[in-house]
C-alpha positions in Angstrom: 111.5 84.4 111.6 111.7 80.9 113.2 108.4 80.9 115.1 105.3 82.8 115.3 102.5 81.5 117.8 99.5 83.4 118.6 97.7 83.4 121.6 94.0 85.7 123.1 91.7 84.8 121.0 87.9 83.7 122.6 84.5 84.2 122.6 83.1 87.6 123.4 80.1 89.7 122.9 79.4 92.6 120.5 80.8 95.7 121.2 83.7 93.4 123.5 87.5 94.1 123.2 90.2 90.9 123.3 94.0 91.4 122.9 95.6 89.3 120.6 99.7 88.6 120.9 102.3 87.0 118.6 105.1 85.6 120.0 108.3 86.1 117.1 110.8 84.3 118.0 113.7 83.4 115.5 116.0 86.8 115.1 115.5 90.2 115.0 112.0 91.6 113.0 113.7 95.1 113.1 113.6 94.7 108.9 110.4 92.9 109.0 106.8 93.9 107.8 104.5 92.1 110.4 100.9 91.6 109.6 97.5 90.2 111.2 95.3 88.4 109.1 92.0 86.7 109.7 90.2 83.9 107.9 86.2 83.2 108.4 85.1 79.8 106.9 84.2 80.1 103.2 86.1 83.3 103.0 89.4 84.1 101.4 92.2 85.6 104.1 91.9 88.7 104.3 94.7 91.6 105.9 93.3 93.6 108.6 96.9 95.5 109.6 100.6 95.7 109.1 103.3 97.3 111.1 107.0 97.5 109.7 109.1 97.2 112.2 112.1 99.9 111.5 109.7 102.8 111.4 106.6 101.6 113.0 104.3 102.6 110.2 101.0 101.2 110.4 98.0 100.2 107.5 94.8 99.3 108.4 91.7 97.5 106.7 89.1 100.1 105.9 86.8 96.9 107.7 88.9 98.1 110.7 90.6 101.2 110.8 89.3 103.0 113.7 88.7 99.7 115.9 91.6 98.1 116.1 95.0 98.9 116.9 98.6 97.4 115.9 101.8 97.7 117.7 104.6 95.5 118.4 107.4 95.5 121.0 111.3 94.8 121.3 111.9 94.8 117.5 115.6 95.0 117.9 115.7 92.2 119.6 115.7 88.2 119.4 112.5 88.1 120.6 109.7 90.3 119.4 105.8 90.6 120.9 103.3 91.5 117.8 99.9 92.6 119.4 96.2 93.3 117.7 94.0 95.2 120.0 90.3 94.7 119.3 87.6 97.2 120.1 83.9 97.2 119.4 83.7 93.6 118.0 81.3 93.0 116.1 80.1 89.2 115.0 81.8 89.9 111.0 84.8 90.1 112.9 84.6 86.3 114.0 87.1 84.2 112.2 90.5 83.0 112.8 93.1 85.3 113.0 96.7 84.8 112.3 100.1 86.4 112.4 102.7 86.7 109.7 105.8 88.2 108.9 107.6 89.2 105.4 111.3 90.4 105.1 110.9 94.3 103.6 108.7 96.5 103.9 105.1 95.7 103.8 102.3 95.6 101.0 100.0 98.9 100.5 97.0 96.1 100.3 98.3 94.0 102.6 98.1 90.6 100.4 98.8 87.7 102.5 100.9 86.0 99.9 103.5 88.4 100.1 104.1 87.4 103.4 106.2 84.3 104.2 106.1 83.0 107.5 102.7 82.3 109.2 101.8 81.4 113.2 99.0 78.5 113.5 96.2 81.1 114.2 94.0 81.7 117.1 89.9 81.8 116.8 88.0 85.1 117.5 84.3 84.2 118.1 82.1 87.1 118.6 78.5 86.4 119.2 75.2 89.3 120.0 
């Protein structure tokens, strides 16, 4: 993966939805795990949801399963869209939320440092 850049994040109110993409740009993620992550300050990163793209298997957080959704698009191709929909924010889900990408399949626990390539992040702000 050359370049991953994230882009929907904002401020919202609880219960609100937001869409995040990640644009994967490089070569094909057909092999790839794909992952969202999110980071609140004084936190560790934490993984919220993987996708793999040959099968499309999905893992969620337990802190999300149920509210938000993976999925990803084009993953034969050059060019792939990674997107987290968010439903029923709440404000624990504020933090800065990236995307990432590892060659193989992906983690059971979803450990960022398996994962090797990284977007700049977008910020998620969800106030009541």
């Amino acid at each position: 993966v050359h370049q991953l850049v994230e882009s929907g994040g904002g401020s919202v109110k609880t219960g609100g939805s937001l869409r995040l993409s990640c644009a994967a740009s490089g070569y094909s993620l057909r092999y790839y795990c794909m992952g969202w992550f999110r980071q609140a300050p004084g936190k560790e990163r934490e993984g919220i949801a993987s996708i793999y793209g040959d099968s499309g298997s999905t893992l969620y957080a337990d802190s999300v399963r149920g509210r938000f959704t993976i999925s990803q698009d084009n993953a034969d191709n050059a060019k792939t869209m990674l997107y987290l929909q968010m439903n029923n924010l709440d404000p624990e889900d504020s933090a800065m939320y990236y995307c990432a990408a590892n060659w193989g399949l992906c983690p059971e626990n979803l450990l960022p440092s398996v994962f090797q390539h990284w977007g700049q992040g977008t910020q998620v702000t969800v106030t009541s």
